[in-house]
N, C-alpha and C positions, 0 to 999 in steps of 0.2 A: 779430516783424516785421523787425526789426534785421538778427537774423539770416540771415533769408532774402535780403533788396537782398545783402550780403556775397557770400551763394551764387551770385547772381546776375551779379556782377561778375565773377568768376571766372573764366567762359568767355573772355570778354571780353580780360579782361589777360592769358589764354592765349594767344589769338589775337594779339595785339597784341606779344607775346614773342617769337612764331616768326616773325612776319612780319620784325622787326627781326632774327632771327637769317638769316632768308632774303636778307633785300636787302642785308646787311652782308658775306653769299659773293657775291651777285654782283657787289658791287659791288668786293668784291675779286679778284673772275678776270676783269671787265670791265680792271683796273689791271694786272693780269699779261699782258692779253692788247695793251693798248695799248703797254706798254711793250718787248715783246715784238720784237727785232729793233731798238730806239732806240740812236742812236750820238749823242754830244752834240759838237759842234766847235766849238771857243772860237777865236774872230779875237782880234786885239792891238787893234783898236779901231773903228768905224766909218768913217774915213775914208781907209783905203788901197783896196789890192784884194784884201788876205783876206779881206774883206766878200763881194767877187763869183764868190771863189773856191770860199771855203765854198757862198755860191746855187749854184756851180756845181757841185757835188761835191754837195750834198742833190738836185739837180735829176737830176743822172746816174744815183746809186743809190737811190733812193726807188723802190719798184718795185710802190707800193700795196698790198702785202700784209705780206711779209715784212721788208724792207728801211727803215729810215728815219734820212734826216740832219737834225739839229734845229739847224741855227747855234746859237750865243749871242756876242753881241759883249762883249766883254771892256775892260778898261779900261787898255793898255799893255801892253806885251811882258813886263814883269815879273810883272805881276797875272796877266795870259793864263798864266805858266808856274806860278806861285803854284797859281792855281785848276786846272792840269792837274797838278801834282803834289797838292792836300789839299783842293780843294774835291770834293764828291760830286757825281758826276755827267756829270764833264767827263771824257771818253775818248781825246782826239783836240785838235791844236789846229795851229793855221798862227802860225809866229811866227817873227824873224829866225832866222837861226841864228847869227849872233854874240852873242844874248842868249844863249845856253847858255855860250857863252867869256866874255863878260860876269859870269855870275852864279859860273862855277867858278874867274875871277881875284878875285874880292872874296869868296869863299868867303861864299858867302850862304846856301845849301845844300850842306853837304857830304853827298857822294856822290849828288851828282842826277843826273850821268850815267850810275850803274848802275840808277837808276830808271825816266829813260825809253829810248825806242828811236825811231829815225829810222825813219820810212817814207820821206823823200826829203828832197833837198837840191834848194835852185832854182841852177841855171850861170846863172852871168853873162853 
């Protein structure tokens, strides 16, 4: 009799196998598919206006499909370049540009200037 409940169970923990093999793929092409076109942009802190800049930069190319800007406010010009050179994740950032002359006169990172690349400078 034993042995038959065993038999019995079997279909069961089959089913209950695949289903977790099932929702474990889409749960991982639902993760491909969100992430899919995400840019990260790190501001230097909440209280200036790379706060409003970055809203305004997610607001411009967010294009609901394909496109998406995700702020992340950052914790100073330093940390903001820190987490845009080694943190994961962060692709993009608004930060002075005298923190890059800052960091390459106190040699804090050497060779960070051939790591990132200017997409623009703000005129005074």
């Amino acid at each position: 009799m034993m042995y038959r409940s065993r038999l019995c169970l079997l279909p069961a923990i089959t089913l209950m196998a695949v289903f977790t093999l099932w929702s474990s793929s889409v749960a991982a092409q639902q993760a491909v598919a969100v992430n899919r076109g995400v840019v990260e942009l790190e501001t230097s802190g909440s209280t200036g206006i790379s706060v409003r800049m970055a809203e305004d930069l997610a607001n411009l190319i967010d294009d609901g499909a394909t496109r998406r800007v995700v702020p992340v406010v950052g914790k100073g010009s330093l940390q903001t370049l820190t987490d845009l050179r080694y943190l994961r994740g962060i692709d993009i950032a608004i930060m002075p540009t005298d923190m890059l002359d800052y960091v390459t006169e106190q040699h804090l990172y050497p060779g960070i200037e051939a790591a990132l690349s200017y997409i623009t400078k703000r005129r005074n």
